[in-house]
N, C-alpha and C positions, 0 to 999 in steps of 0.2 A: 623874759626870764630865760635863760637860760639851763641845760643841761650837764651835770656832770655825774659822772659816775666813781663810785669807789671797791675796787672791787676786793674781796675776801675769801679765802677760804674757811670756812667755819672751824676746821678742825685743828686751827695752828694760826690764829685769830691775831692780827697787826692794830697793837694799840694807836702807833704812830701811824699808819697807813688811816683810822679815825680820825685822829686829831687833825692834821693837813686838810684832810679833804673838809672837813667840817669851818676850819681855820679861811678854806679858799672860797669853799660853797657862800658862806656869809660875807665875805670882802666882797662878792660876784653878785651877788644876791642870787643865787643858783639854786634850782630844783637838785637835790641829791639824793642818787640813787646807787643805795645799797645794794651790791651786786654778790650774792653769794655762791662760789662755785661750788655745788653741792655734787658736783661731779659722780654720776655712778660708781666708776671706777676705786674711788677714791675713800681709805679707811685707813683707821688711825692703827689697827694693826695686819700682823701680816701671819704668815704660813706655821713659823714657831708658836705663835699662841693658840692655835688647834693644834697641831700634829700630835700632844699625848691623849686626845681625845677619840675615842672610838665612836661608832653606828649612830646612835640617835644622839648622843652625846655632844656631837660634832655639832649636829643642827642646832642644838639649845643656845650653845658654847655663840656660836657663830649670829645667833638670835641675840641674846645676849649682847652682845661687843657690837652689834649694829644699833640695838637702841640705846648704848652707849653714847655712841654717834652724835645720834639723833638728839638725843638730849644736849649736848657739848654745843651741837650746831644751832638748835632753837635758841640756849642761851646766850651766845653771841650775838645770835640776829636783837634778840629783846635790852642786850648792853648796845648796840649800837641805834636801836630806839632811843633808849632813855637818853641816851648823848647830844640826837639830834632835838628831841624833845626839850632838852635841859638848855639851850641854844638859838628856842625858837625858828630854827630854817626850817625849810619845806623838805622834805623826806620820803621817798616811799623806797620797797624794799621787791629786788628777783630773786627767785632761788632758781639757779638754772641745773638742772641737774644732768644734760648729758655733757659731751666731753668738755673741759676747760676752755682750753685755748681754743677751740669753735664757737664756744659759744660768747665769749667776752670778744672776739672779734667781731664775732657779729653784733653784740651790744654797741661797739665803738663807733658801728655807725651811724649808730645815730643818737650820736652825743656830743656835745662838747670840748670835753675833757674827760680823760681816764686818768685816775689816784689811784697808785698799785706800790705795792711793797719793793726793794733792788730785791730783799730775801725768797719772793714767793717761788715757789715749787710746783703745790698743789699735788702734792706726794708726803710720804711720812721722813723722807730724807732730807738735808741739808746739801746745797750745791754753795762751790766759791760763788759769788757775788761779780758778774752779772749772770744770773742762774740760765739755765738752759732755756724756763717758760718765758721769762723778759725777753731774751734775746730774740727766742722767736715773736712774743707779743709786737717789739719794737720793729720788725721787718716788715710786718705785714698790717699792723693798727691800721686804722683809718679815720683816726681825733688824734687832737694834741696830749703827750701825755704825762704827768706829775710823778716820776719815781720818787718815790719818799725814802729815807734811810732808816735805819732800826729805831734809834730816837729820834721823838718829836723835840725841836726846837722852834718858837714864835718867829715867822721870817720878818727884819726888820732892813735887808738890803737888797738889793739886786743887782745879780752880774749878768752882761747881757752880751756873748762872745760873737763877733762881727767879722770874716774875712771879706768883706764885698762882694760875698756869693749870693745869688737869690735867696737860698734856699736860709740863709742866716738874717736877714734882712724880715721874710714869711716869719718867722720864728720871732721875729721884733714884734712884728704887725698883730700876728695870732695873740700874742701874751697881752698886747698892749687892750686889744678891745676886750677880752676875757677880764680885765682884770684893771679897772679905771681907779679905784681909791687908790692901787698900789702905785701908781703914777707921782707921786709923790714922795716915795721913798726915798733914802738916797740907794743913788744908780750909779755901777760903772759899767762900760762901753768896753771890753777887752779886746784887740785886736794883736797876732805875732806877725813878727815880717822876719825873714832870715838876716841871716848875722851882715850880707851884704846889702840888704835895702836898706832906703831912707827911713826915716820917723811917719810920713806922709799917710795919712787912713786913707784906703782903698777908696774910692770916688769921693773922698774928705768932703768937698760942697753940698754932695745929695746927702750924704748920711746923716750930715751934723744938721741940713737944713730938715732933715724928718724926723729926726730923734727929738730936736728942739721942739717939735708939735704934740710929741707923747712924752716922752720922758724930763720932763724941762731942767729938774737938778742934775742932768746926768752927766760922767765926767768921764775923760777918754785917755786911755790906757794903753801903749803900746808898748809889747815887751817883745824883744829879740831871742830867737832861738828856735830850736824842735817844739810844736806847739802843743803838742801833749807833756811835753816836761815842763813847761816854762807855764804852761798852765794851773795846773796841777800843784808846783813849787808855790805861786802865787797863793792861789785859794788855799793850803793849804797854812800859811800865812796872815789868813783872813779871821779878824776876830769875832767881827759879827755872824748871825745867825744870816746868811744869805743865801737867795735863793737864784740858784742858773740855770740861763736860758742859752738852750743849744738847739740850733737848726743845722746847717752844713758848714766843717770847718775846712778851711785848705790846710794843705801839711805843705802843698807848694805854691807854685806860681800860677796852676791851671785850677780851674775850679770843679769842684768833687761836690758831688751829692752827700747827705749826709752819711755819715760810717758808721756803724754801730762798732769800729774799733775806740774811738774816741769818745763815746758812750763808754766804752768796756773800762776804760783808762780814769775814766772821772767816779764810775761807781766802785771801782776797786781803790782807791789813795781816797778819797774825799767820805767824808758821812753829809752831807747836803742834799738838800733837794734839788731834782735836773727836771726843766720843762723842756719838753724835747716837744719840735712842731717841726718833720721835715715834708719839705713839697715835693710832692713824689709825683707830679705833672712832667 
């Protein structure tokens, strides 16, 4: 059985970030664990809501709006019981409570898969989309990981983006064992060549002859241009509820580790989900 984790901030609580994880834990038959950053740091208000309070006033004030908190945050943990409950998968639940992004790093390693919001903060603000905490999450994770978008949609296709780089190839591989009933879906294979290359997929014989062994309905896709436009244009053209998988893409002819620019590019134009698995060997 496997491991996945979904992680939450209790105090600004991702319905959609449940649902997927719940949606993938059961396609997986995955242990899921509810990851709450209960962050010290971290309160649902700020400086304005004491300052007309004075002496002991403050303290009550400040008592007060913290077991506000606390209540906000216990009953999430108890709606994402009843979810996993109402679904029969296997469940248990963290509340890590020192800094965020230390401590979901540290959880990533030893998991599976990480299911996390593009929206999360883990602050009482709103950032554009891919937020400061993703970006950093995505640099430094150590599992594959499931960005989910604000809405939940049931994923019934898979796009699966291929330049002939390792690190996209890992990204097949990862998805494909994490994720056996999905094998079946329908699948496309997307590959960009510049406006001068042939139609020809990057090592054509090994890809199609591995893909054939995971993905068997899958179908091969090549479009010409800047691969973050031509991407992008595509999917966003896509009628189905599909889910993409990104490991390392090339923009050229040399091969690039994965970018979190082209992450940046697919969660700001698209609402989908992105299985991101780069090899960071």
């Amino acid at each position: 059985m496997t491991k996945f984790i979904a992680a939450f901030d209790g105090l600004d609580f991702s319905h959609s970030t449940m649902s997927y994880s719940i949606f993938l834990a059961k396609r997986s038959d995955a242990h899921l664990i509810g990851v709450f950053l209960d962050d010290f740091m971290r309160r649902s208000y700020g400086v304005t809501d004491i300052a007309h309070y004075e002496g002991s006033d403050v303290d009550r004030q400040i008592h007060r709006l913290d077991e506000k908190d606390k209540e906000e945050r216990d009953e999430n943990v108890k709606l994402f019981e009843k979810a996993c409950q109402a679904t029969g998968i296997n469940y248990s639940i963290h509340r890590d409570k020192n800094v965020a992004i230390q401590e979901l790093l540290h959880e990533s390693i030893y998991a599976d898969l990480l299911i996390i919001s593009e929206n999360e903060t883990v602050t009482r603000y709103e950032e554009p989309v891919p937020t400061r905490f993703i970006r950093n999450l995505l640099n430094d994770v150590q599992c594959p990981v499931v960005v989910a978008p604000s809405k939940y949609q049931p994923v019934s296709k898979l796009i699966l983006l291929y330049d002939g780089a390792p690190s996209s190839v890992h990204a097949v591989r990862t998805f494909s064992y994490l994720f056996e009933p999905l094998k079946n879906y329908e699948t496309e294979i997307i590959t960009v060549k510049s406006m001068d290359e042939s139609l020809h997929l990057p090592d054509g014989k090994l890809i199609k002859e591995f893909i054939k062994r995971h993905f068997p309905k899958a179908e091969y896709i090549v479009l010409k241009g800047q691969a973050e436009d031509v991407i992008i244009k595509y999917l966003q053209r896509e009628k189905k509820h599909s889910l993409v998988v990104l490991g390392a893409y090339r923009r050229t002819s040399f091969s690039r580790m994965f970018r979190a620019s082209m992450a940046d590019y697919l969660l700001q134009y698209l609402e989908l989900p992105l299985f991101i698995a780069h090899n960071k060997s």
